[in-house]
C-alpha positions in Angstrom: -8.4 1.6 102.1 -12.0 1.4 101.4 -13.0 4.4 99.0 -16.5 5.7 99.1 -17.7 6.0 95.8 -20.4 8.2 94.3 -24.2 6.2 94.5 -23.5 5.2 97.8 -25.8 7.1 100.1 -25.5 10.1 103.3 -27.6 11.3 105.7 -26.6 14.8 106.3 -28.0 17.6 109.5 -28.9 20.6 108.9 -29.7 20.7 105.1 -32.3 24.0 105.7 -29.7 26.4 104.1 -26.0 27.0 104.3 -23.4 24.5 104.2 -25.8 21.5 104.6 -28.1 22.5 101.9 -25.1 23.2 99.8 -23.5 19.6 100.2 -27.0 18.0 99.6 -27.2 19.8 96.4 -23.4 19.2 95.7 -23.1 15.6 96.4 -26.6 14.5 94.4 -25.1 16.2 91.5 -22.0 13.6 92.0 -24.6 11.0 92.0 -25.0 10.4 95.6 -28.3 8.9 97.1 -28.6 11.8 99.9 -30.9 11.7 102.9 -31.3 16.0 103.4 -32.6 16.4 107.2 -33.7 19.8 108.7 -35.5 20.7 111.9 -38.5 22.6 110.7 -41.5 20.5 108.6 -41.7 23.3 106.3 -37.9 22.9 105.5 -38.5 19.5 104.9 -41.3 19.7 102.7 -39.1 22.3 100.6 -36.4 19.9 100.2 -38.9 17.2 98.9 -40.3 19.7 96.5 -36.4 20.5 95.1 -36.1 16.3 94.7 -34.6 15.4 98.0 -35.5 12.4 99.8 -35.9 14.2 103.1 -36.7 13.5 106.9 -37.5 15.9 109.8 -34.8 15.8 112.2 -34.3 17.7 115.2 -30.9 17.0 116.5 -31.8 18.0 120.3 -34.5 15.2 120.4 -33.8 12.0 120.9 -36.6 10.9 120.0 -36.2 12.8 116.9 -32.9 11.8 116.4 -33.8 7.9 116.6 -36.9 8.5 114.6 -35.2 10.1 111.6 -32.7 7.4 111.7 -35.4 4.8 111.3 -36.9 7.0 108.7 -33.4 7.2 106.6 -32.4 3.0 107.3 -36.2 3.0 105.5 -34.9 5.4 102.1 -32.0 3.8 102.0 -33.0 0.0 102.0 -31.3 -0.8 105.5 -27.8 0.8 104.8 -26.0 4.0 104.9 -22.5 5.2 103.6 -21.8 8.6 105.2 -22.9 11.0 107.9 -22.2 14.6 107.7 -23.5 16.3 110.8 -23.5 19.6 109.9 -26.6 21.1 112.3 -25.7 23.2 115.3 -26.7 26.8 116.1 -24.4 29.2 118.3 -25.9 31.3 121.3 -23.4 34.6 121.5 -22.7 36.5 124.4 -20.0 37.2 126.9 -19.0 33.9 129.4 -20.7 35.8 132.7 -23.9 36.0 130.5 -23.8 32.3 130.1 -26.4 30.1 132.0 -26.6 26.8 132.4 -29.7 26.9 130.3 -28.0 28.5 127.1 -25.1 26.3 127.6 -27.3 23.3 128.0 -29.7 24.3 124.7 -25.8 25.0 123.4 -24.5 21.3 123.9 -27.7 19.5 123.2 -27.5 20.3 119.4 -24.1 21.6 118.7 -22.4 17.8 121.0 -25.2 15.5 123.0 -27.3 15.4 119.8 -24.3 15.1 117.2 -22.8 12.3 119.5 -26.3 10.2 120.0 -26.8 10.4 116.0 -23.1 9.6 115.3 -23.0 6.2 117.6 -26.4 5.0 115.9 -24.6 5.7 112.9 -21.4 3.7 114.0 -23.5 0.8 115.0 -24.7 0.2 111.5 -21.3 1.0 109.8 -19.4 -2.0 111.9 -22.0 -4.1 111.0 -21.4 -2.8 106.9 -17.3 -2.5 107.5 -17.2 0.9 106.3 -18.1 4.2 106.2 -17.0 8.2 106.5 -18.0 10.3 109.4 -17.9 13.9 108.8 -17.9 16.3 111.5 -18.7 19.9 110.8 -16.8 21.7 113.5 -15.4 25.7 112.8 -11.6 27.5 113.5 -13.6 28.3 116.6 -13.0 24.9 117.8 -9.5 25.3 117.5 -8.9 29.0 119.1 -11.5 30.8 121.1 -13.1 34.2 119.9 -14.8 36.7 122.6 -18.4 36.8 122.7 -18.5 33.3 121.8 -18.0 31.1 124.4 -21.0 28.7 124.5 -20.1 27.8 120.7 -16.5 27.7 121.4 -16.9 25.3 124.1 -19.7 23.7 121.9 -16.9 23.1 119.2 -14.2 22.4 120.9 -15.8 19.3 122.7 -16.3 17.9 119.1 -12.8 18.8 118.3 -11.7 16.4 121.3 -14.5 13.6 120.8 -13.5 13.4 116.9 -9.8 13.5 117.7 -10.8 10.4 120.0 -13.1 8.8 117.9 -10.8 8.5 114.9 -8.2 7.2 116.8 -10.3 4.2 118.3 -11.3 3.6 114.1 -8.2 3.7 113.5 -8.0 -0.4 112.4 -11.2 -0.1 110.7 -12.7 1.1 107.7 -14.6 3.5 108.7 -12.9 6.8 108.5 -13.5 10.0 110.2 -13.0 13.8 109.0 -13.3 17.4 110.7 -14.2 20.4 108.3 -13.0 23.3 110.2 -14.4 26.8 108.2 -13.7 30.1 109.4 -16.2 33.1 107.9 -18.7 31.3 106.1 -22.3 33.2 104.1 -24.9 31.8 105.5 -28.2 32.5 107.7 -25.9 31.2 110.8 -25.4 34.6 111.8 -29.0 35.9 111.3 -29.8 32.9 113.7 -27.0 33.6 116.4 -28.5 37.0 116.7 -31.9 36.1 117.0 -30.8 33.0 119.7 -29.1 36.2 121.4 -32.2 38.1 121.7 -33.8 35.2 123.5 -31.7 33.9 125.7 -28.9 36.8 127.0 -30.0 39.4 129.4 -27.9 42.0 127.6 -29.5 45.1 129.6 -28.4 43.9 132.8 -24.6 42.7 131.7 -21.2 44.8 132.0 -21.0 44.3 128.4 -24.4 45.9 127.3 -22.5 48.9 125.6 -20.4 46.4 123.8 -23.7 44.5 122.8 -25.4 47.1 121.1 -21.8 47.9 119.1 -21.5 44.7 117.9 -24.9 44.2 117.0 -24.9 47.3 114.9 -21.5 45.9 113.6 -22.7 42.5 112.4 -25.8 43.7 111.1 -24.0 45.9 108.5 -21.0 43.6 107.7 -22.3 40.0 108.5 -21.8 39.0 105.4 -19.2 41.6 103.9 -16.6 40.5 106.4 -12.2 39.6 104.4 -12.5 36.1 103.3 -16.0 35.4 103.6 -16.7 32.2 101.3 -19.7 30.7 100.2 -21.2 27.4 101.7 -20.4 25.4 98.2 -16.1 26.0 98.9 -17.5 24.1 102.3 -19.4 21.5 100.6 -16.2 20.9 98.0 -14.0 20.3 101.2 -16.7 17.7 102.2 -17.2 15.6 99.3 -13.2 15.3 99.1 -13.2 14.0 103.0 -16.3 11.7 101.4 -14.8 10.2 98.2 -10.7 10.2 98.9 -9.2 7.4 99.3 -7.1 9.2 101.7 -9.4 11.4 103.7 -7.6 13.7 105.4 -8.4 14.2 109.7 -8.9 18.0 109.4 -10.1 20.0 106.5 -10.2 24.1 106.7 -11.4 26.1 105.0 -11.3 29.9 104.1 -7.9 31.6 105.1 -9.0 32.8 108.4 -9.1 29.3 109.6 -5.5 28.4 108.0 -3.9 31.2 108.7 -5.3 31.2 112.8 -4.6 27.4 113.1 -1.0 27.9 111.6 -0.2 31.0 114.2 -2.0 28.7 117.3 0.7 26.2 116.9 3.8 28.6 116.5 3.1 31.8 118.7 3.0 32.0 122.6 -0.5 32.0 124.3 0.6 35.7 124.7 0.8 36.7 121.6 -1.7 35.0 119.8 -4.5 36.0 122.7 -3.2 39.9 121.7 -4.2 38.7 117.7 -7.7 36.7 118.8 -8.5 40.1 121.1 -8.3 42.0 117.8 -10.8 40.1 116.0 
């Protein structure tokens, strides 16, 4: 088994805040050579100022996408270790609400985007015979929460493609890893709102009453909900999947996520669709 080892370098998504921002600044402390990418120039030039080696990188591009990898191949002197793709946004709002426009913009970053990056990625790593793969995906990609279904189709698409792709590494050395969190703080849910605002007609929907409650709900507890953990018991869960010898297939994290993925595989659809209606 080839273990990664700390200098080695990864490109990871998402690095403007959260969990990707919290596994740059967690793996460079454990001596890794990280590539921090984030959407925004202004995020970028922030991560440059804090001592990243950084690159623009909008993962719904693909020009973006194969420009940033050019950029990174450039940093890192033609190879590259590790991926963590850890960008993706969610777009909230009831399955009726959905259009094939939010679903699309849904898909482009949170799958399309993540799968165009990953297979430029793989390229490189069969040419190096090795490397890690880490997908960021969430519990949500496991069971299904109301309200949610553009992320929870969003996730559990890279639930299946991971599943897949693992098993067709399987006689090589590069390994593959899904990090499953359940309530995480972050600005993730400052952004879902805001992606609601744009893109769901909530004052013409059935579900306009139940909008405006659980707007007013998440707005007062976003970040005070049970077992809400920070992004660095994420990042933890990552560097393990990075530098074990042994990397596990699925990592969660937070007991939401274990405790829901435990009762998915023991109760009836029945009962556990009573439990999932409660939350």
């Amino acid at each position: 088994m080839h273990k990664i080892k700390a200098g080695q370098t990864a490109l990871i998504t998402g690095c403007s805040s959260g969990i990707g921002l919290a596994t740059a600044q967690m793996l460079k402390t454990r001596g890794w050579n990280v590539i921090a990418s984030a959407r925004q120039d202004k995020d970028v030039a922030r991560l440059k100022e804090t001592g990243f080696q950084a690159v623009r990188l909008n993962i719904a591009d693909p020009v973006s996408i194969e420009g940033a990898f050019n950029e990174t191949l450039t940093l890192t002197g033609g190879r590259l270790d590790a991926l963590v793709n850890n960008a993706g946004i969610a777009i909230p709002g009831a399955v009726e609400d959905l259009s094939s426009e939010i679903l699309q913009r849904q898909f482009d970053t949170n799958f399309f985007g993540t799968l165009e990056l990953t297979n430029a990625v793989l390229r490189l790593m069969r040419r190096q015979d090795h490397g890690r793969i880490i997908m960021v995906s969430s519990i949500l990609g496991r069971v299904a929460a109301r309200w949610r279904g553009a992320y929870n189709a969003s996730k559990f698409a890279i639930e299946g493609i991971t599943d897949t792709l693992r098993l067709e590494l399987r006689d090589t050395h590069i390994k593959v890893s899904l990090i499953c969190p359940g309530p995480v703080k972050s600005r993730f849910r400052d952004n879902s709102l805001a992606n609601f605002d744009e893109y769901v007609d909530s004052a013409s929907s059935p579900h306009r009453e139940s909008y405006a409650r659980l707007k007013a709900q998440t707005g007062d507890q976003k970040d005070n909900t049970p077992f809400t953990v920070p992004p660095e018991t994420v990042a933890k869960k990552i560097a393990h999947a990075l530098e074990s010898g042994h990397p596990k297939a699925r990592y969660y994290v937070t007991t939401p996520a274990y405790v829901l993925a435990f009762l998915r595989c023991m109760l009836p659809t029945r009962w556990m669709d009573a439990i999932l209606a409660k939350i």
